[in-house]
N, C-alpha and C positions, 0 to 999 in steps of 0.2 A: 850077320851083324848089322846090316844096314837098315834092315823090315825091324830089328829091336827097337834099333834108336827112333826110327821114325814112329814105331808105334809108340815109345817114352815122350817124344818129341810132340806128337797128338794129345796124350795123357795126360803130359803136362801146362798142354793148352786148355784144355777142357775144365782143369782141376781150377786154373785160374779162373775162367768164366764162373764157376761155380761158385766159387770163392766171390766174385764180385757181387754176381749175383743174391749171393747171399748177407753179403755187405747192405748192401742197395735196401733190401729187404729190411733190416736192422734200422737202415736209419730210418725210412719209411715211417714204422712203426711206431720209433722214438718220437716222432714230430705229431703236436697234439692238433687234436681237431680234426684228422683226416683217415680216412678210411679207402683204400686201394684194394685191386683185385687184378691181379695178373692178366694179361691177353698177349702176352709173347708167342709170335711166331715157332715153326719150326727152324726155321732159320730168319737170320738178322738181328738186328740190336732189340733187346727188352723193351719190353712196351708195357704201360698200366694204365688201369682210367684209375681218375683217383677224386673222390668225392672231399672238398675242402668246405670246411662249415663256416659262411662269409658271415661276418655281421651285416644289418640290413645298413646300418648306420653307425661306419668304423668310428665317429665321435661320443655314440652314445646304442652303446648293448642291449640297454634295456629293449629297445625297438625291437629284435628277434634276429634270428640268422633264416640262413638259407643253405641249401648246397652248392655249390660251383662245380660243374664237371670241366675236367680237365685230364688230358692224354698226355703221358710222359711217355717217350721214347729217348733209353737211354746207352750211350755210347761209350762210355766213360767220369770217372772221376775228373780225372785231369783233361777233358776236353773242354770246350768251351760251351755257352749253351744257349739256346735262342728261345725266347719268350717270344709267342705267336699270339698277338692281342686279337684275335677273334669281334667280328662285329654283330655276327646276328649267332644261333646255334652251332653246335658241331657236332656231326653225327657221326662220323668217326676218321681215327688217327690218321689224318692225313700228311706226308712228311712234305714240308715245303724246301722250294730249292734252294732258299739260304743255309738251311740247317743240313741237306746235303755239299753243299759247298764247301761249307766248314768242317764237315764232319761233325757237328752238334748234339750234344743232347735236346731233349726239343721238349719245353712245355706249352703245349694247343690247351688256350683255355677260351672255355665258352664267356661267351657276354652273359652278365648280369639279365635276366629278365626275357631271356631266351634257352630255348629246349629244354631240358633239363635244369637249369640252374632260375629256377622259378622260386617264387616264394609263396609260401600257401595264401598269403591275400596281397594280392597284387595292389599293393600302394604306389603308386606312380613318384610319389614327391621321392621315392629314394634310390629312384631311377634319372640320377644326375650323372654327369660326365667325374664330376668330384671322387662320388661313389663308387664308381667303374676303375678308374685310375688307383683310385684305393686301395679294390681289389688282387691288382695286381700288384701291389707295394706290399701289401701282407705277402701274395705269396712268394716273390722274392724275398722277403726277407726271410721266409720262413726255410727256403733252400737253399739259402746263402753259405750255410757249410755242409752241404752236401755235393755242392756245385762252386768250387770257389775260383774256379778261374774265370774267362774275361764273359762278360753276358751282353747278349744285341736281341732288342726289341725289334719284330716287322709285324706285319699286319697287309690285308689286301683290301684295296675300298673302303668298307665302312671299318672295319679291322685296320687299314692303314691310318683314317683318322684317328683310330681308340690308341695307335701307337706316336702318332703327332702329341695328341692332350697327355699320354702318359710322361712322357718326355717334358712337358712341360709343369705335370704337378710333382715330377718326381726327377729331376734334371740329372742325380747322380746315380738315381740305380742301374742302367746300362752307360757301355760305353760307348756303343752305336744305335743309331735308331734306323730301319730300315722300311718306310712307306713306300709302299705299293699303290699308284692311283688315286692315291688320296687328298678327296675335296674338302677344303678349307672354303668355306664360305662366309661372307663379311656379312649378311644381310638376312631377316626369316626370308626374304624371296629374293635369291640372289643373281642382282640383275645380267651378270657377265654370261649366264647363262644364254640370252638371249643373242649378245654381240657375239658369241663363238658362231650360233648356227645361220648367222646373217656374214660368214663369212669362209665358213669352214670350208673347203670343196671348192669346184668349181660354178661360177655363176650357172652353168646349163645345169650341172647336176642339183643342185639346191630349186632350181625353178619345177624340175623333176620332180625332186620331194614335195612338194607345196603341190604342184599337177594329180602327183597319187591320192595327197589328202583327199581335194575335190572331188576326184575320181568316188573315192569313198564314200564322203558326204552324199553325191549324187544318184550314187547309184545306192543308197541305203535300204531303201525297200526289198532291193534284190538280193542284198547282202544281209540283211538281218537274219533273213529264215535258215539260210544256213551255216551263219555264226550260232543260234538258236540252239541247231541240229550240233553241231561241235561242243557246247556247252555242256548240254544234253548229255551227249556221250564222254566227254569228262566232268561230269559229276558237279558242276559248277553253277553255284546260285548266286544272284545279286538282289541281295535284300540292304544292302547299305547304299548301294547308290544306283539301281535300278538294271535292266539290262541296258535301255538303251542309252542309258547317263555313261555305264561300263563302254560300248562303244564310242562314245563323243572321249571318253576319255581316251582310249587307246588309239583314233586318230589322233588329237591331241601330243599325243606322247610318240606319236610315229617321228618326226624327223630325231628325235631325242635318242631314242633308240638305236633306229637306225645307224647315228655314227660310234653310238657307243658301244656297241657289238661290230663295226667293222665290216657291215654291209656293202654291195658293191654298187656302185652309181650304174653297172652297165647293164642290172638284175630289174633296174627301174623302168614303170609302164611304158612303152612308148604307143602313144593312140589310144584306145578305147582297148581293154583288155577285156576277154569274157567273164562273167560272172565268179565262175569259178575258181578261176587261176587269180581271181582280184582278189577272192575272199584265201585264198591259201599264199599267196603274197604277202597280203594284209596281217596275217595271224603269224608267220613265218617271223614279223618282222617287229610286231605290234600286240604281243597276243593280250588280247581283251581278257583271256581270264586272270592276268594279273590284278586286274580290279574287282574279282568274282571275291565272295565274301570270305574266302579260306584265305586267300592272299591275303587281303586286311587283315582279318586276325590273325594268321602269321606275322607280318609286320607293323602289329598294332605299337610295340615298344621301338620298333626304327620310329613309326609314325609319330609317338609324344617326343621321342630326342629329338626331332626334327621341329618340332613346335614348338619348342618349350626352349631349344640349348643350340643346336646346332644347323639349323635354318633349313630351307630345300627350294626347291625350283617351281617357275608355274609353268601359266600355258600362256603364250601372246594369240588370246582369242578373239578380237574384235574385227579380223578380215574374213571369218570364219561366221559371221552371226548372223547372217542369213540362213547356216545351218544347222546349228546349236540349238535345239530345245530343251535339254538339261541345263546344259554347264552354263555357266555365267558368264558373260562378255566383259563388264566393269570392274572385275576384280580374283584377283587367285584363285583361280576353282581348285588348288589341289586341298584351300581351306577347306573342303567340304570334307575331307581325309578328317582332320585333326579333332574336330572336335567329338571325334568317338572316343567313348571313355576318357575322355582330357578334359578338365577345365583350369590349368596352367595354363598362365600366359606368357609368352616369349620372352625371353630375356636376354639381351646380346651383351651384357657388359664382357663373358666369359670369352665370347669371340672377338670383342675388340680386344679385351688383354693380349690371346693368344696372339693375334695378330704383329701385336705389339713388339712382342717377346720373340715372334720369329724374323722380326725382319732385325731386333738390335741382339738378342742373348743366344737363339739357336745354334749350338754347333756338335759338329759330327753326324748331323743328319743327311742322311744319303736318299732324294726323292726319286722317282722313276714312273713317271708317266707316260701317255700315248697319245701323241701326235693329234690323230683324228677322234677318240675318247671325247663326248660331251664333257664328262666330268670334270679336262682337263681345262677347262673353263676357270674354274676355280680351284686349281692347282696352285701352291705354293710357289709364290714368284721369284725368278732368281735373284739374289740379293749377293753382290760381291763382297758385305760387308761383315758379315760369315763367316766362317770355318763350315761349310757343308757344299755340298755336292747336288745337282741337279741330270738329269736324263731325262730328254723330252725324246723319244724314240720315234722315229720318222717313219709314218704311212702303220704303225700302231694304235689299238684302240683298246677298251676296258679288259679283254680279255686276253691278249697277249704281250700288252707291256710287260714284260719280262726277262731277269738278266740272260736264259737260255738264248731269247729271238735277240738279242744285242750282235749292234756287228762287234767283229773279233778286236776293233781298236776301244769298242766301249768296253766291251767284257774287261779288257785289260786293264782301262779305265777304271771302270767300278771295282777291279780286286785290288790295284793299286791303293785305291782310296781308303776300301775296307781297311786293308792291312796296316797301311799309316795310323788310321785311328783306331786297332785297336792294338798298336805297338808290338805286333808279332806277325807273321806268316800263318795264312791261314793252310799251308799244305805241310805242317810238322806232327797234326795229329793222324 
């Protein structure tokens, strides 16, 4: 009697999933403009990529659509659901820990004008932050009765700023907004970036990092040939900004790096290091082919948001200019980025609004940044005059600010807060 009922008891669980899942499916199909295709596991919650046909220009049609890829992983009707603002591609379903936490449905949607979700001619002017934020206001609203219980926007880095502006052009489609790491910058070249790494660490370690640049600088000849030979052997050209312009950048961009990845001060040169172990340091820490021409044209569309909307960082190169024969000493070298395929000119009125808006209107926003993170430079400052929440996580940096690395009285913290703002328990589903 008891192998009956359990095998009924299986049956009738299975018949459900079925059943949902074929719910799921229905409404899918009801919703216009999108086109989905299964990728469900053998086991786990359903998963789909789903192709959504964006206009290029949600105020005016005529201009053309696009596709937008996006990854549904879903858990429930009546669960909650978490819209994952994606910054650059996404190449596949990756479940974030917020949407575990809560037990989530989870939509991972790619950015406009990355991987897949490209437009056959790449016009830049409709690659605004306006437009991006747009995108995601269709497709909430377009899942809004498919999914109607409570919904929280996050994002990571450039993904956590796309979920700061969404919040702001669109203040009531979630209830929580959850950034991850993400830089708010006031200026196209944002100066605070400088005062973080004239302070960050300890005065010995910071003199360290400046010692290795040199180190580099100096010993270039000997390090060229076999940055060259690594090049070489990863496939990587510099036709945009030359190879040795590619190295002047990549020291350049070394102390930058370094704390944003979480580097160790005790990893750093002490004395004259040999050749080799400089150039595999160097590249460990710095790698130059971020400036090789694939990397550009991978982030040719971070590169015009960052010129045109959302600003970026330079290099303070003028103690440096006894070595420099590319880059420029008098002014921003990373300009030399920007003007590929761009000729939009900067325009900050959108970050001062933002600005504006988050230190007097923002609320429910929960940030979580890292400690030793360059980026946290230009981190959203805490403001008591708010309803939201900050975590600056101590002796963390770009890649593990995260609620999992939280000690156990923040973890408690940040569910506490979650739950307050989104008027339920996130452990009922």
């Amino acid at each position: 009697m008891k192998t009956i009922l359990t095998y009924i008891s299986c049956l009738f669980i299975v018949c459900q999933i079925q059943a949902q899942d074929h719910k799921l499916e229905t409404q899918l199909v009801a919703l216009p403009n999108l086109d989905f295709v299964s990728i469900s596991p053998a086991k786990g919650p359903d998963q789909y990529i789903i192709y959504l046909r964006q206009p290029l220009d949600h105020s005016d049609t005529t201009k053309g659509y696009f596709n937008q890829k996006i990854y549904l992983t879903h858990r429930g009707f009546d669960h909650p659901t978490v819209l994952v603002t994606a910054g650059y591609n996404v190449d596949w379903n990756r479940k974030y820990e917020l949407s575990n936490l809560m037990n989530a449905n989870q939509l991972l949607v790619e950015h406009r004008y990355f991987g897949e979700s490209m437009p056959d001619s790449l016009d830049y002017r409709y690659l605004n932050l306006e437009q991006v934020t747009a995108d995601l206001h269709r497709l909430r609203e377009l899942f809004d009765e498919v999914y109607p219980n409570k919904w929280v926007s996050t994002g990571i880095s450039k993904g956590g700023v796309t979920t700061i502006f969404y919040r702001y052009f669109y203040p009531d489609d979630v209830s929580v907004s959850v950034p991850y790491v993400a830089p708010i910058n006031r200026a196209y070249e944002e100066p605070r970036i400088y005062a973080f790494l004239k302070s960050v660490g300890t005065d010995d370690c910071r003199a360290k990092i400046k010692a290795a640049q040199l180190q580099f600088l100096e010993h270039k000849d000997d390090l060229l040939p076999l940055l060259r030979f690594y090049s070489k052997g990863a496939n990587v050209s510099y036709e945009y900004v030359s190879f040795e312009g590619a190295f002047e950048y990549a020291v350049m961009e070394y102390p930058f790096s370094f704390w944003q990845w979480g580097h160790s001060c005790s990893d750093l040169p002490e004395g004259d290091w040999d050749i080799e172990t400089l150039a595999q340091h160097f590249l460990a820490v710095s790698d130059m082919t971020f400036f090789g021409d694939d990397a550009i044209r991978h982030y040719t569309s971070h590169y015009y948001q960052s010129a045109t909307e959302m600003g970026y960082y330079g290099y303070e190169t003028a103690e440096f200019e006894d070595y420099l024969k590319v880059l420029p000493t008098d002014e921003n070298p990373m300009a030399l980025f920007f003007p590929f395929q761009m000729n939009d000119p900067f325009d900050g009125q959108l970050l001062s609004d933002l600005n504006v808006w988050l230190d007097s209107n923002s609320e429910h926003m929960i940030y979580i940044y890292g400690e030793l993170d360059t980026w946290s430079a230009s981190a959203v400052p805490f403001n008591d005059q708010v309803d939201s929440a900050w975590f600056m996580m101590e002796g963390k940096h770009h890649g593990n600010a995260r609620v999992m690395y939280m000690k156990p009285s923040e973890q408690q913290r940040f569910i506490s807060t979650l739950e307050r703002y989104l008027g339920e328990s996130i452990q009922d589903k």
